[in-house]
N, C-alpha and C positions, 0 to 999 in steps of 0.2 A: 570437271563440271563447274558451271559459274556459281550453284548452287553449292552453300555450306553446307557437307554433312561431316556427323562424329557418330561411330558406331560405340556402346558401351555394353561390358556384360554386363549380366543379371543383379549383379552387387553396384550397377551403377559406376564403375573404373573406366576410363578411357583407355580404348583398344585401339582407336584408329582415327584420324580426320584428316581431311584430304586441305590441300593450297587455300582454295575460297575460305573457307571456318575459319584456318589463321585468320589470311588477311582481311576478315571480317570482325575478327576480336582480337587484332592489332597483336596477335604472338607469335614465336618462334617455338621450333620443336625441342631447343633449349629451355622452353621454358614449361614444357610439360613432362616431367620424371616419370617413369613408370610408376605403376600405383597411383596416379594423380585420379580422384574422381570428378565425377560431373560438376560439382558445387563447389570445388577446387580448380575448377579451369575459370570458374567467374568470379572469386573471392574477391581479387582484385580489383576488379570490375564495377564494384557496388553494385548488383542486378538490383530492379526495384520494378514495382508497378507503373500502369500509366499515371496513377496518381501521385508517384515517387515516394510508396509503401517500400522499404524492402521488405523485399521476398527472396527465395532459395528458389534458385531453376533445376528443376531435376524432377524425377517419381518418387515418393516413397512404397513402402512394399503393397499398400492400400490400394496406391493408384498403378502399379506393377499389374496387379488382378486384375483389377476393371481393366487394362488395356488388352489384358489376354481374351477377354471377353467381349469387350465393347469394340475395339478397333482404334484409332489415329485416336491420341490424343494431343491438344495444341494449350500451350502457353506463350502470351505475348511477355515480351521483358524490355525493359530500358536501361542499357549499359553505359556506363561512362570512361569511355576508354583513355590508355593514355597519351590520347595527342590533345586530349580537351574536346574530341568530339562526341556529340551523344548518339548513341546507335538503339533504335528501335526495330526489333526483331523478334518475328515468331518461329517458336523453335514446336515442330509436328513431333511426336514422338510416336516409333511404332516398334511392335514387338515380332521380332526374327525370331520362329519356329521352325526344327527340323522334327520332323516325326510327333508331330503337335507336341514338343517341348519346349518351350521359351532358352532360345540361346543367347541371344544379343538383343539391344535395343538400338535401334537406327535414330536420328537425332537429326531431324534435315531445318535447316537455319534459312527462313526467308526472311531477308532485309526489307524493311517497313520505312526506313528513314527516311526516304525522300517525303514521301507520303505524312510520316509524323509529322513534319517540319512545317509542312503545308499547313497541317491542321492547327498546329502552334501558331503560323502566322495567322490564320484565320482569325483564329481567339484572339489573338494579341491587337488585332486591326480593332476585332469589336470589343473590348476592354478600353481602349483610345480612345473611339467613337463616344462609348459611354462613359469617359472620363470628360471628353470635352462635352457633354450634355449636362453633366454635373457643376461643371465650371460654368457655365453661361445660367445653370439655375440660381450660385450660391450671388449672382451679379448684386443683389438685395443686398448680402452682408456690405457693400464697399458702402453703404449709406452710413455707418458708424466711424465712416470716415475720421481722419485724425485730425485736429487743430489748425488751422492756416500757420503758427508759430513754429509748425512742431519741423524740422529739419530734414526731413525726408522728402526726395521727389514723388516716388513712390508710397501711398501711406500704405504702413504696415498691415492692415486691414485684407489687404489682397492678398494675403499669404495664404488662406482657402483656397480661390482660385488660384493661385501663383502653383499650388501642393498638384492639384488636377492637370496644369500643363505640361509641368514638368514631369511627370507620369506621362501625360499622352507622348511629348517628345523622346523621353528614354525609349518607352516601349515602341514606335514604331522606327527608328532609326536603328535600334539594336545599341544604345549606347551603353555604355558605362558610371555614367554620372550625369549627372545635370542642376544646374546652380538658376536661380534666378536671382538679381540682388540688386538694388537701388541705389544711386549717389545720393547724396546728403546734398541738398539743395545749394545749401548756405559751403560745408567743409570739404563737399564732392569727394568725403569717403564714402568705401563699399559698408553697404549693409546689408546680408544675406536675407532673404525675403522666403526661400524654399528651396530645397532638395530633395532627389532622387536618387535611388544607388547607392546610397553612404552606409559605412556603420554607424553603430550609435555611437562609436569614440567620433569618428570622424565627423559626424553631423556637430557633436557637443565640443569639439576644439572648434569647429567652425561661429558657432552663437556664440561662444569665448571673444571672440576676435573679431564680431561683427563692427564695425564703423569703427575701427580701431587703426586703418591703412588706411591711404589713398590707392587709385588707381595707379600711379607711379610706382607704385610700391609691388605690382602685378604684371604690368605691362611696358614696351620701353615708347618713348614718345612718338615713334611713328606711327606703331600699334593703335595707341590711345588718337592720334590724328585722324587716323582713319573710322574708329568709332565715330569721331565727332563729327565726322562726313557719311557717316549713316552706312558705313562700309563693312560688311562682315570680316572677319579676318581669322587667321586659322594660325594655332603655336604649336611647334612641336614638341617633345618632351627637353630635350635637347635648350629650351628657351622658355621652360615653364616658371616661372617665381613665383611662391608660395610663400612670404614674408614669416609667419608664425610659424613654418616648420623645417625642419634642417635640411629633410629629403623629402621629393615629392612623394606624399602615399596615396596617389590616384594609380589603379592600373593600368590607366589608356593613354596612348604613341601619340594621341593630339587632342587639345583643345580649342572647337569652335567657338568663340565671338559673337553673340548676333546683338545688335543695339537695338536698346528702346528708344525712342525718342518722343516727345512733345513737343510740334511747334518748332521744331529745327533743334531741342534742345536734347542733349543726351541724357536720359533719368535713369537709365539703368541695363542690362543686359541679360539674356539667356548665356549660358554657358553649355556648350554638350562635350562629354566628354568621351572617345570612344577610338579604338585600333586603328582604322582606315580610315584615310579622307572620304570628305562628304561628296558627293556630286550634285550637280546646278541641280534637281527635282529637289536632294534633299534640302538642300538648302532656303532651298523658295521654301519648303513644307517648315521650318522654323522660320522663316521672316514670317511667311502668314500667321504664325502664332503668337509672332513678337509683337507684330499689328495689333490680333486682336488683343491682347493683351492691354496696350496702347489704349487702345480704342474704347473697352471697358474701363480704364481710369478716367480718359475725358469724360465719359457718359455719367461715371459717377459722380463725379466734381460739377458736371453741372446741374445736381439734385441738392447739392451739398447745404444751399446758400436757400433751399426753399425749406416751408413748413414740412415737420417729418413723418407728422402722417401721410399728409399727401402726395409727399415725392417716393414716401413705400411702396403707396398704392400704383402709382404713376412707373414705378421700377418692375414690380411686381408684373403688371399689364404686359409690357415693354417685354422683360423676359419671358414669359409664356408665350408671345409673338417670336422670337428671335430661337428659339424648341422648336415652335411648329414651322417654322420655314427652313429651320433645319433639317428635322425628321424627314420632312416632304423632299428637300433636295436629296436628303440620303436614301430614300426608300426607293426613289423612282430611276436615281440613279444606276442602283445596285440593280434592280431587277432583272434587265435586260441581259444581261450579261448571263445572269443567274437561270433565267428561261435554258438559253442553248446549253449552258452546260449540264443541266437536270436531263434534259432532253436527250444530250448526247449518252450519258451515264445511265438513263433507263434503258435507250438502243443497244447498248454493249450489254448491259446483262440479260435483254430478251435474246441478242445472239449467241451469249454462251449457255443460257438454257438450253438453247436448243442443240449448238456444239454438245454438250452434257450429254444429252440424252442419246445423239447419232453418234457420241463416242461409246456409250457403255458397249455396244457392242466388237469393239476394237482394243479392248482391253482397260485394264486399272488407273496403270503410268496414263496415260491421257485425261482422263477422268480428274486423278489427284491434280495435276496441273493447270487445268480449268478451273479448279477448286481454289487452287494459290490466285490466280490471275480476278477471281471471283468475289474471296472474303474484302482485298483493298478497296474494290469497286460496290461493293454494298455499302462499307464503311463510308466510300465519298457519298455516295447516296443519301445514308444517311444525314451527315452532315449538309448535301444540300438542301434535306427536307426543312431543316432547324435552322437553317439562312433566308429556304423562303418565306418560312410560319416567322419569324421576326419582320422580315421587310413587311408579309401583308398588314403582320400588326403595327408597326409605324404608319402605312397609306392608311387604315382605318380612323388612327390616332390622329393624322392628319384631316382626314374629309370629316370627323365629330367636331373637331375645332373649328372647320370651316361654314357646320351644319348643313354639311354634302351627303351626306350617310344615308344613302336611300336601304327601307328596307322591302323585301319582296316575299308581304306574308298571304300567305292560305292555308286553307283549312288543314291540318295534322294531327294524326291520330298520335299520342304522344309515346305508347307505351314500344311499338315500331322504332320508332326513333332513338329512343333510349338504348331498343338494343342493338340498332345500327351500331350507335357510337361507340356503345362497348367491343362491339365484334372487333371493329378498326381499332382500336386500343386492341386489342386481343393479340391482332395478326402481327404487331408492330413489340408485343412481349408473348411471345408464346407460352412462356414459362408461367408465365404470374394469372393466381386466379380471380376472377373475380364473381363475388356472390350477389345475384339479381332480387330484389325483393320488388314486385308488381303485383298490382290490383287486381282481381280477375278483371273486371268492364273496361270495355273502351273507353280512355281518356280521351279527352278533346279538347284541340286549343288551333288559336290564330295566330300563325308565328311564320316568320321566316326559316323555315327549314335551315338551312346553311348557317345562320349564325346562332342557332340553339345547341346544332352540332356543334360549333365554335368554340362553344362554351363548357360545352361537355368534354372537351377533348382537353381543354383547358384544368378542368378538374381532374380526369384522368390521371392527365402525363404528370399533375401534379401530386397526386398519389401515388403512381405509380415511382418519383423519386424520392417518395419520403417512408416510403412501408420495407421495410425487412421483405426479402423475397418468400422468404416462406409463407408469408401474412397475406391472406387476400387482402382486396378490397370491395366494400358493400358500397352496393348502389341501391338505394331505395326511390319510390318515388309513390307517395301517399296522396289522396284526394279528401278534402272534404266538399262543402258546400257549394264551393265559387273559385277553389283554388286546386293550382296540383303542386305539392312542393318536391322537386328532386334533388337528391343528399347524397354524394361521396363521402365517403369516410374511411381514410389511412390506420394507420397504428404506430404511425412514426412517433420521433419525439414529442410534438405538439409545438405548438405557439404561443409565446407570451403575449400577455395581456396587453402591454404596450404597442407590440408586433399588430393586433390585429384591430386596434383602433386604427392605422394607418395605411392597412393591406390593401384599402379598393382606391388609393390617392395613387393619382396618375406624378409618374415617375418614382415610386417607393420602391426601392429593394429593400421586400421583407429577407431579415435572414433566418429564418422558420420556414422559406418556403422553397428555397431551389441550395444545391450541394457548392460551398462555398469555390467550389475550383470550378463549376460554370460558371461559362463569358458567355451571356448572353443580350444585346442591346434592348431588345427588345422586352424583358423578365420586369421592367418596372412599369410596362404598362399593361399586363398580361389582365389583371384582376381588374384593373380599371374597365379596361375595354369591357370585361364582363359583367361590370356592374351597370356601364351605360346602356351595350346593347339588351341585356334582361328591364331596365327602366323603360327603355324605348316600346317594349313589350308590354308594359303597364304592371311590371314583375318586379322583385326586391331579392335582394340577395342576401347573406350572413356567412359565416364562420364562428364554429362553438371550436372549441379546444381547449383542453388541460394538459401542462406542458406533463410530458411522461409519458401521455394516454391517448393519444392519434386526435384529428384533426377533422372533424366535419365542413365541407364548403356545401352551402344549398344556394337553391334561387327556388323562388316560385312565380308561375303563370297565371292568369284569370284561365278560368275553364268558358267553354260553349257549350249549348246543349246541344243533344245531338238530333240530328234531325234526317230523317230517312235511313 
């Protein structure tokens, strides 16, 4: 079978695993003694969650019962085996009965990794995005610019943005390190400006030793010739110099090259650091960063020499421009692609519902096997749900900057609506409850249906990651005289006070409001958009919170009276 199985008895001891399971967690039958049990075959292994919790893969005697009762039970696990690869696998677990006695447990191993890996790239694409939006925000700090005197091509000032690129460039090259660092104007020594990748010893031998070499002292003169001809160039280990240290302590087979340059002149370079050569896309993909890089030093140097309020102001402008023509090329870009593949991923799962269903009567084995082919393609599913609620939220974020934002309102009964949006929040957590508090009367308002849902979903999905799953969530929504205000309320940790002066400012990651290992591009404008589209509404919004005590988000609408 290509499929990994391991049969264990009752006490959890491996009995049995066939070829695949080895060579799916890279062992030999040498390397499994008799007596070895389940949580002894992955010891080695580190198992951990997708969060990279460790966990123990196996049943205890608790979950032994439920399976005798309940049927399959499934754990996903993330292994790290020993070739350096990481393997994501779920292991189904089910309980072999002779004479309804529990004999054995069967253990069948479906590989997830290609799939993980995807997803990992995904994130790590939109962590880069959102790194280089950060970087084109912090443009304003290069105004504190350094002194015309001071010795640097580079002024130090850029090492915010310099900290964002080199992040964006490690993470989507896969590299191992990355340097950005400035020649001395006047002594054309290196001055380290920002890294990526490092330990902290390594980072702090490095600010040790800042402007303390030349380039000569790194590279051999042809190397360096070719910089000054604006030429990338690539060193292998084999030819790496390191002046302050005896042996290289980088762990990557080559160092890329890329020059900055001003003006013909060379001011400094990106460094990537990483196992395989780069090829011509990647490579373009660090020039263009080297550029902008570049390019954000001109632009600030020519603020530099004017009045500082108003070349703030004038920086400030400039970058909120330089966001939205960003967001906009990135949103309308992505879509398209994102359309057919949603579309195709809906059509596979309305086909194997219905395989599903014209197999139950052909037996089990078929059944479970739809079910494997099933849970990966929900999973992408979902993921492309949360790729296309980020892209619409960038074109929104886009046409409000542009004041394109048509809305399309009429008359709605509101109390309908509300429970629309819960139900959709509902179908999407089955598990999780949520508790309705409504007016007896018909509420009434003028709204755009579509973007009140918007907003609701917005509060939801953000309750719904901040509440303990045993903990409902309450939805209220009260009337007085002329308004209807409606109130989610979590019981997560809460939000500091700080946190929620800043919650509805377009591009803020609160960190009170989404689980620190989501990459989401879109999460810093989530609360913004809803405080615009509820204003457009002639409506206001809040958040109450005590950090400990869960987390209220409201808006409220003007009412109409009702008529017929």
């Amino acid at each position: 079978m290509a499929e990994g199985i391991i049969i264990l008895d009752t006490q959890g001891r491996v009995q049995w695993l066939n070829e695949a399971a080895l060579m799916l967690l890279e062992l030999s039958c040498k390397d499994i003694p008799s007596g070895t049990s389940f949580l002894d075959l992955f010891q080695s292994l580190r198992a951990s969650d997708l969060t990279y919790h460790p966990i123990s893969p196996g049943l205890n005697y608790e979950a032994l019962m439920e399976l005798a009762s309940s049927g399959p039970n499934k754990q996903t696990i993330l292994c790290f085996l020993p070739s350096g690869h990481t393997l994501c696998v779920d292991i189904v677990y089910t309980l072999l009965q002779e004479e309804e006695q529990p004999t054995k447990i069967l253990c069948q191993l479906h590989n997830l990794t290609d799939f993980y890996l995807q997803q990992i790239q995904i994130s790590q694409n939109n962590a880069a995005q959102l790194s280089l939006i950060h970087a084109i925000f912090h443009l304003h700090d290069l105004l504190a610019i350094s002194p015309p005197e001071e010795a640097l091509s580079i002024p130090s000032s850029i090492h915010i943005i310099g900290q964002h690129l080199a992040d964006l460039i490690r993470d989507l090259l896969e590299g191992q390190a990355v340097f950005l660092f400035s020649l001395g104007s006047l002594d054309q020594r290196l001055y380290y400006i920002a890294f990526s990748g490092l330990t902290a010893e390594q980072t702090e031998l490095r600010w040790k030793n800042s402007g303390r070499y030349r380039l000569a002292d790194f590279l051999d003169p042809g190397a360096i010739e070719d910089l000054h001809a604006q030429k990338q160039i690539t060193v292998d280990r084999e030819h790496m110099h390191i002046p302050f240290v005896q042996s290289i302590d980088l762990p990557c087979s080559y160092l890329f090259w890329t020059p900055l340059c001003i003006k013909q002149e060379l001011v400094g370079a990106f460094v990537l650091g990483r196992n395989y050569p780069c090829n011509t896309e990647e490579r373009e993909l660090v020039r263009a960063v080297a550029t902008l890089t570049t390019l954000m030093i001109e632009y600030a140097r020519s603020f530099a020499s004017l009045d500082h309020e108003k070349s703030s102001e004038m920086v400030l402008q400039a970058t909120s421009q330089i966001i939205d023509a960003f967001l906009d090329l990135a949103s309308h870009e992505l879509k398209t692609p994102l359309t057919t593949t949603m579309g195709n991923i809906q059509l596979a799962l309305r086909r194997l519902e219905k395989l599903k269903y014209q197999s139950k009567q052909q037996g089990e084995v078929i059944s479970k096997g739809i079910e494997r082919v099933q849970d990966p393609l929900e999973a992408a599913n979902e993921s492309a749900r949360t790729q296309q609620r980020m892209i619409e939220n960038m074109i929104d974020d886009a046409q409000i900057q542009k004041n394109t934002l048509q809305l399309h309102r009429r008359r709605e009964e509101l109390k309908k609506l509300i429970k629309k949006a819960v139900a959709q929040q509902q179908k999407r957590s089955r598990d999780r409850q949520f508790q309705l508090t409504l007016p007896p009367q018909e509420v009434w308002v003028t709204i755009d249906p579509r973007r009140i849902n918007q907003v609701m979903q917005t509060y939801l999905s953000n309750a719904h990651r901040q509440s303990p799953a045993n903990q409902p969530i309450e939805v209220t929504l009260r009337v007085d005289a002329s308004q209807a205000c409606i109130s989610v309320h979590d019981t997560g940790p809460g939000i500091a006070p700080e946190e929620q002066e800043h919650i509805w400012e377009r591009l803020y990651r609160s960190q009170g409001t989404a689980p620190q290992h989501e990459l989401d591009l879109s999460m810093g404008i989530r609360f913004y958009l809803c405080r615009t589209l509820i204003e457009k509404h002639q409506g206001t919004v809040g958040v109450d919170s005590t950090l400990g005590h869960g987390t209220t988000f409201w808006f409220s609408l003007p009412l109409i009276e009702q008529t017929g």
